[in-house]
C-alpha positions in Angstrom: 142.7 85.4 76.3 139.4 85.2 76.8 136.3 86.7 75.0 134.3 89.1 76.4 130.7 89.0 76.7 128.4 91.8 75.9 125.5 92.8 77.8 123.6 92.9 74.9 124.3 89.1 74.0 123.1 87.9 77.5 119.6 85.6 77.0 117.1 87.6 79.1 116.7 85.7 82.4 112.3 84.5 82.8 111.8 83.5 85.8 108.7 81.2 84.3 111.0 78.9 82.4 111.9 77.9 86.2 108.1 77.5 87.1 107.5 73.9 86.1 106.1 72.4 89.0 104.0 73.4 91.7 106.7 72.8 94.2 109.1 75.6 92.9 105.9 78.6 92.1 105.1 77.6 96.0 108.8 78.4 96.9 109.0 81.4 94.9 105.8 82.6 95.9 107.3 82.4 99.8 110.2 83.9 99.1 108.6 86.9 97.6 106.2 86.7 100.9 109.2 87.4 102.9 109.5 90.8 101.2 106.2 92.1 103.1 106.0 93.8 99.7 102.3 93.6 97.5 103.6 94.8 94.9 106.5 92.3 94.8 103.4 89.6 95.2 101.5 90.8 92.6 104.3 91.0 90.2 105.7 87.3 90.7 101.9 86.0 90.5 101.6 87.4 87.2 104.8 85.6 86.3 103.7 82.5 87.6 100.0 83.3 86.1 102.1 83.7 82.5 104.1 80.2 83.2 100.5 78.3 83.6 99.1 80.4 81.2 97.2 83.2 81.4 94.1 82.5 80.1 93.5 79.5 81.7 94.4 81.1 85.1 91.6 84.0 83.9 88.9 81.5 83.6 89.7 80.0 86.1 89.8 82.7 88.8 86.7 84.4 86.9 88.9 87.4 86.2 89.0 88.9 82.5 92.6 88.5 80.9 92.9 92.5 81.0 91.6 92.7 84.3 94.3 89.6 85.7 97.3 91.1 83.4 96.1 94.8 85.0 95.9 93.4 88.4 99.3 91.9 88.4 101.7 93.9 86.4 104.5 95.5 88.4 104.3 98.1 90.8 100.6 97.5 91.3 99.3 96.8 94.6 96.2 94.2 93.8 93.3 93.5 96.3 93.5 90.6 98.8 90.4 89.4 97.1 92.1 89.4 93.5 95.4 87.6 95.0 93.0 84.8 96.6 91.3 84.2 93.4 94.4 84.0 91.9 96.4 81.8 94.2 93.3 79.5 94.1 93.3 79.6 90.5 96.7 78.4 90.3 96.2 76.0 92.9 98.3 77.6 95.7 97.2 78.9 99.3 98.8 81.7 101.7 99.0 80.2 104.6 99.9 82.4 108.1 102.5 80.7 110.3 104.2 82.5 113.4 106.9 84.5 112.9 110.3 83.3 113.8 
């Protein structure tokens, strides 16, 4: 028979453990794009802000570490201007392309 597995003895699944190169944050960045949904966006740039660390994404998009880890907790709906510094800071673009 086999042994069941308890919820409680799952590893917790982070997402930024899958974030190693910059070709999967820009896949998951445009799948979460598809959702039309900012606070979605927000929530998977602060996970991808986390997996490159978030300091250095902080300095580098001239945002305080409160003000980047405010900005993109979840359910928060951040201003274009913060998701551009932040995309730049990780070295990612939105890019508009028609819609199919």
């Amino acid at each position: 028979m086999k042994r069941k597995i308890k919820i409680s003895e799952l590893k917790k699944f982070d997402i930024t453990e899958y974030l190693g190169s910059e070709e999967d944050i820009a896949e998951y960045l445009s799948v979460v794009l598809e959702e039309n949904d900012a606070a979605a966006l927000a929530h998977a740039l602060g996970n991808v802000a986390r997996a490159r660390g978030m300091s250095e994404i902080a300095e580098k998009s001239g945002l305080t570490r409160e003000a980047l880890y405010r900005a993109l907790r979840p359910n928060t709906k951040p201003r274009l201007d913060t998701i551009h510094r932040v995309c730049a800071a990780l070295g990612m673009k939105l890019v508009v392309q028609p819609s199919r």
